[in-house]
N, C-alpha and C positions, 0 to 999 in steps of 0.2 A: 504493500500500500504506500510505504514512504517514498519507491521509485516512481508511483503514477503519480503522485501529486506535487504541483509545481512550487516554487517558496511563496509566490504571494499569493496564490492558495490555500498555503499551510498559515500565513499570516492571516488570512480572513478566515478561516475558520478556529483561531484562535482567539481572534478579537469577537467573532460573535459568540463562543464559550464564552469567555471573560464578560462581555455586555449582557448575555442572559442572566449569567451566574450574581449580576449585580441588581440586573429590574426586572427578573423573571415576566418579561413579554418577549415575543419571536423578535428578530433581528430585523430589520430592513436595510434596503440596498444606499437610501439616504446618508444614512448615518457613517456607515463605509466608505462611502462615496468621498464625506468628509477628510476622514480618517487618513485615506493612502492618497488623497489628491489625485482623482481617477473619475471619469462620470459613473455615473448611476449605471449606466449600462455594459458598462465592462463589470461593475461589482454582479451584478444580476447576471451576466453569465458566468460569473466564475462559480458561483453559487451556484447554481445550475449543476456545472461541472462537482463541486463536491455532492450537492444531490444524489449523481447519476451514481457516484463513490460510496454512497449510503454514510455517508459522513455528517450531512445535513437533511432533515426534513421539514415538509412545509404543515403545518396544520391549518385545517379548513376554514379556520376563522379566522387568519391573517393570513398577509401575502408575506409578511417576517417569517424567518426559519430560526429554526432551534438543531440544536445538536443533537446525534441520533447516541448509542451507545459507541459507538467504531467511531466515531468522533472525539468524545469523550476517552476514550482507550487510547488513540492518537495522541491526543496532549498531555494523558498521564504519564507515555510510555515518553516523550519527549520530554518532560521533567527531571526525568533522571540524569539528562545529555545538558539542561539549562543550569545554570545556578542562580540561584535566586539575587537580586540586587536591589540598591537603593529603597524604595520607601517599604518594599515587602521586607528587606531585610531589617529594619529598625522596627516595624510592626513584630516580627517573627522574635527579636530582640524580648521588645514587651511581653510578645505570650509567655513564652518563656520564665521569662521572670516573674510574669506570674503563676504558672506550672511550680515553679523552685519555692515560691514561698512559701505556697500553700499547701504543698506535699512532704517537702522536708521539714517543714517543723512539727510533721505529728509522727508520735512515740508509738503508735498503736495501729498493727495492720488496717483494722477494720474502719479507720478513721484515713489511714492515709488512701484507700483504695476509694472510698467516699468521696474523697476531696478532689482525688484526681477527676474520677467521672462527673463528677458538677464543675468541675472548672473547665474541664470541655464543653459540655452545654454551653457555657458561660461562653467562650472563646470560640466558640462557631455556629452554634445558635441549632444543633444538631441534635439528636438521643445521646447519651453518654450510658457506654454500655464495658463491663467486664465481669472475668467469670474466674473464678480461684478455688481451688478446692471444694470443688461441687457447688459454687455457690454464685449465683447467680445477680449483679449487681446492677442497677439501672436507672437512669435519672434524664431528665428531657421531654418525656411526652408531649407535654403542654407546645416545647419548642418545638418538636416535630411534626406536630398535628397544625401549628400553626403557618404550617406554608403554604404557599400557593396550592403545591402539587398535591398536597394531600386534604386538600378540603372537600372532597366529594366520600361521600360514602363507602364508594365501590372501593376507593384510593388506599383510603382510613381502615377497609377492613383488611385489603391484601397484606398492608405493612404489616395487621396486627397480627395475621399466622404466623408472618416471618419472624418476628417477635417472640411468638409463643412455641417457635421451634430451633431461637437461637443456640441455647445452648446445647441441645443434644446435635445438633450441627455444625457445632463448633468442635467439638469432643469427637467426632467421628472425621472432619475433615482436615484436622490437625494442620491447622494455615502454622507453615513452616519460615518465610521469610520476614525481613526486617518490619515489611510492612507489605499484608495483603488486601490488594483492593479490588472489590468485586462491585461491576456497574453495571446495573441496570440488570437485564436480560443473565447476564452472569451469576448471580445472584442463586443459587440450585433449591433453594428454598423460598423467594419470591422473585421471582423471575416475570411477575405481572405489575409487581411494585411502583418498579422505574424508581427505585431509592438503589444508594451506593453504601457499601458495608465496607468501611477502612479499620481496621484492624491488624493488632502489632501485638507480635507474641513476647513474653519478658520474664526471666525465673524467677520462682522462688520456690521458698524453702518447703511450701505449704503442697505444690503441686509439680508436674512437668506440662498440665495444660493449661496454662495460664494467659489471659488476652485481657489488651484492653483496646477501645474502638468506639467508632460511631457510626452511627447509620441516619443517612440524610437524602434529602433528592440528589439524584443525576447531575441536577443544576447546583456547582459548588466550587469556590476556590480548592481547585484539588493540592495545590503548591503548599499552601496555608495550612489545610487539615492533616494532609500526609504528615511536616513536618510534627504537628503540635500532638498528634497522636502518637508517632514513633517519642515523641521525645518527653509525654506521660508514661510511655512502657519505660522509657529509661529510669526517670523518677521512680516509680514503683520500685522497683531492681534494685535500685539503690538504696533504700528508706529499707525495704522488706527484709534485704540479703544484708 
């Protein structure tokens, strides 16, 4: 996929990731247009072109496009080749430091593994979710239920099986890297969702399947979350062990 697609292709469908991820409505050609000082009309085909790529799709009540999953997988998978800079890095600074204070000053697992999962909610507006020796931890609803994407019923109830079968899917699918991230359709237990499960595995003394993670829509600074999630599994690790 990365040989068919051209840079300022890969640029516009970054920028409309990025633009959705901000005011959750479809993208249009205007606003692009803006952006790479290009007309209207070269942005609308090149759209097009990532369309035909399954990169982009259109929804029937706008002529804006939104990111498909293989778009979304695109820019996560090119994250790991960018480094992050300037105002994200001084943002990622803060989370951070507020990750560190509010993790390492508590003496007691059951207080530090709390703290971490509410301070994700807090830091990404997502579910904060982890699981420790059979034990099942979770904080966010209110934040999760209150997105755009999940405000219909149908929406509300897929998350909640995903939900209601995270952790015996956690336990059987043994996510082995630094940080695994499952989007949209990926997702083996709600694959109807269109929510993203980012989860970062991290030892301790209590277990060997240890996770912590969030589950949020599709539409999300994935740069942001990836690092602030790996970098509560690191907190944990350290405060636990």
């Amino acid at each position: 996929m990365k040989d068919e697609i051209t840079e300022r292709q890969r640029a516009i469908l970054f920028a409309v990731i990025e633009q959705y991820a901000e005011v959750a409505v479809p993208v249009g050609s205007v606003m692009l247009a803006k952006l790479f000082d290009v007309s209207s009309a070269t942005v609308r085909a090149e759209m097009a072109r990532l369309e035909e790529l399954g990169l982009l799709k259109t929804l029937h009540t706008s002529s804006g496009r939104i990111p498909t999953d293989a778009g979304y997988r695109l820019y996560v998978n090119a994250l790991a080749e960018d480094a992050a800079e300037g105002e994200l890095e001084r943002d990622l600074a803060r989370a951070r430091h507020a990750l560190i204070s509010r993790v390492e000053g508590q003496n007691k697992a059951d207080a530090a593994i709390r703290q971490a999962v509410e301070t994700l909610v807090d830091l990404t507006g997502n579910l904060g979710l982890a699981t420790i020796d059979g034990r099942l931890y979770m904080a966010g609803l209110s934040s999760l239920f209150s997105q755009p994407e999940f405000l219909t019923s149908e929406r509300t109830l897929s998350v909640a099986r995903l939900l209601d079968n995270i952790e015996p899917w956690l336990r059987e699918a043994e996510p082995n890297e630094p940080v695994n991230i499952y989007i949209g359709r990926e997702n083996p237990i709600g694959r109807t969702s269109e929510a993203s499960l980012i989860v970062s595995r991290f030892r301790s003394p209590f277990s060997d399947k240890t996770y912590i993670g969030v589950l949020g829509p599709t539409r999300q600074s994935y740069s942001r979350v990836i690092y602030l999630v790996q970098t509560a599994g690191q907190m944990l690790e350290k405060v636990l062990n």
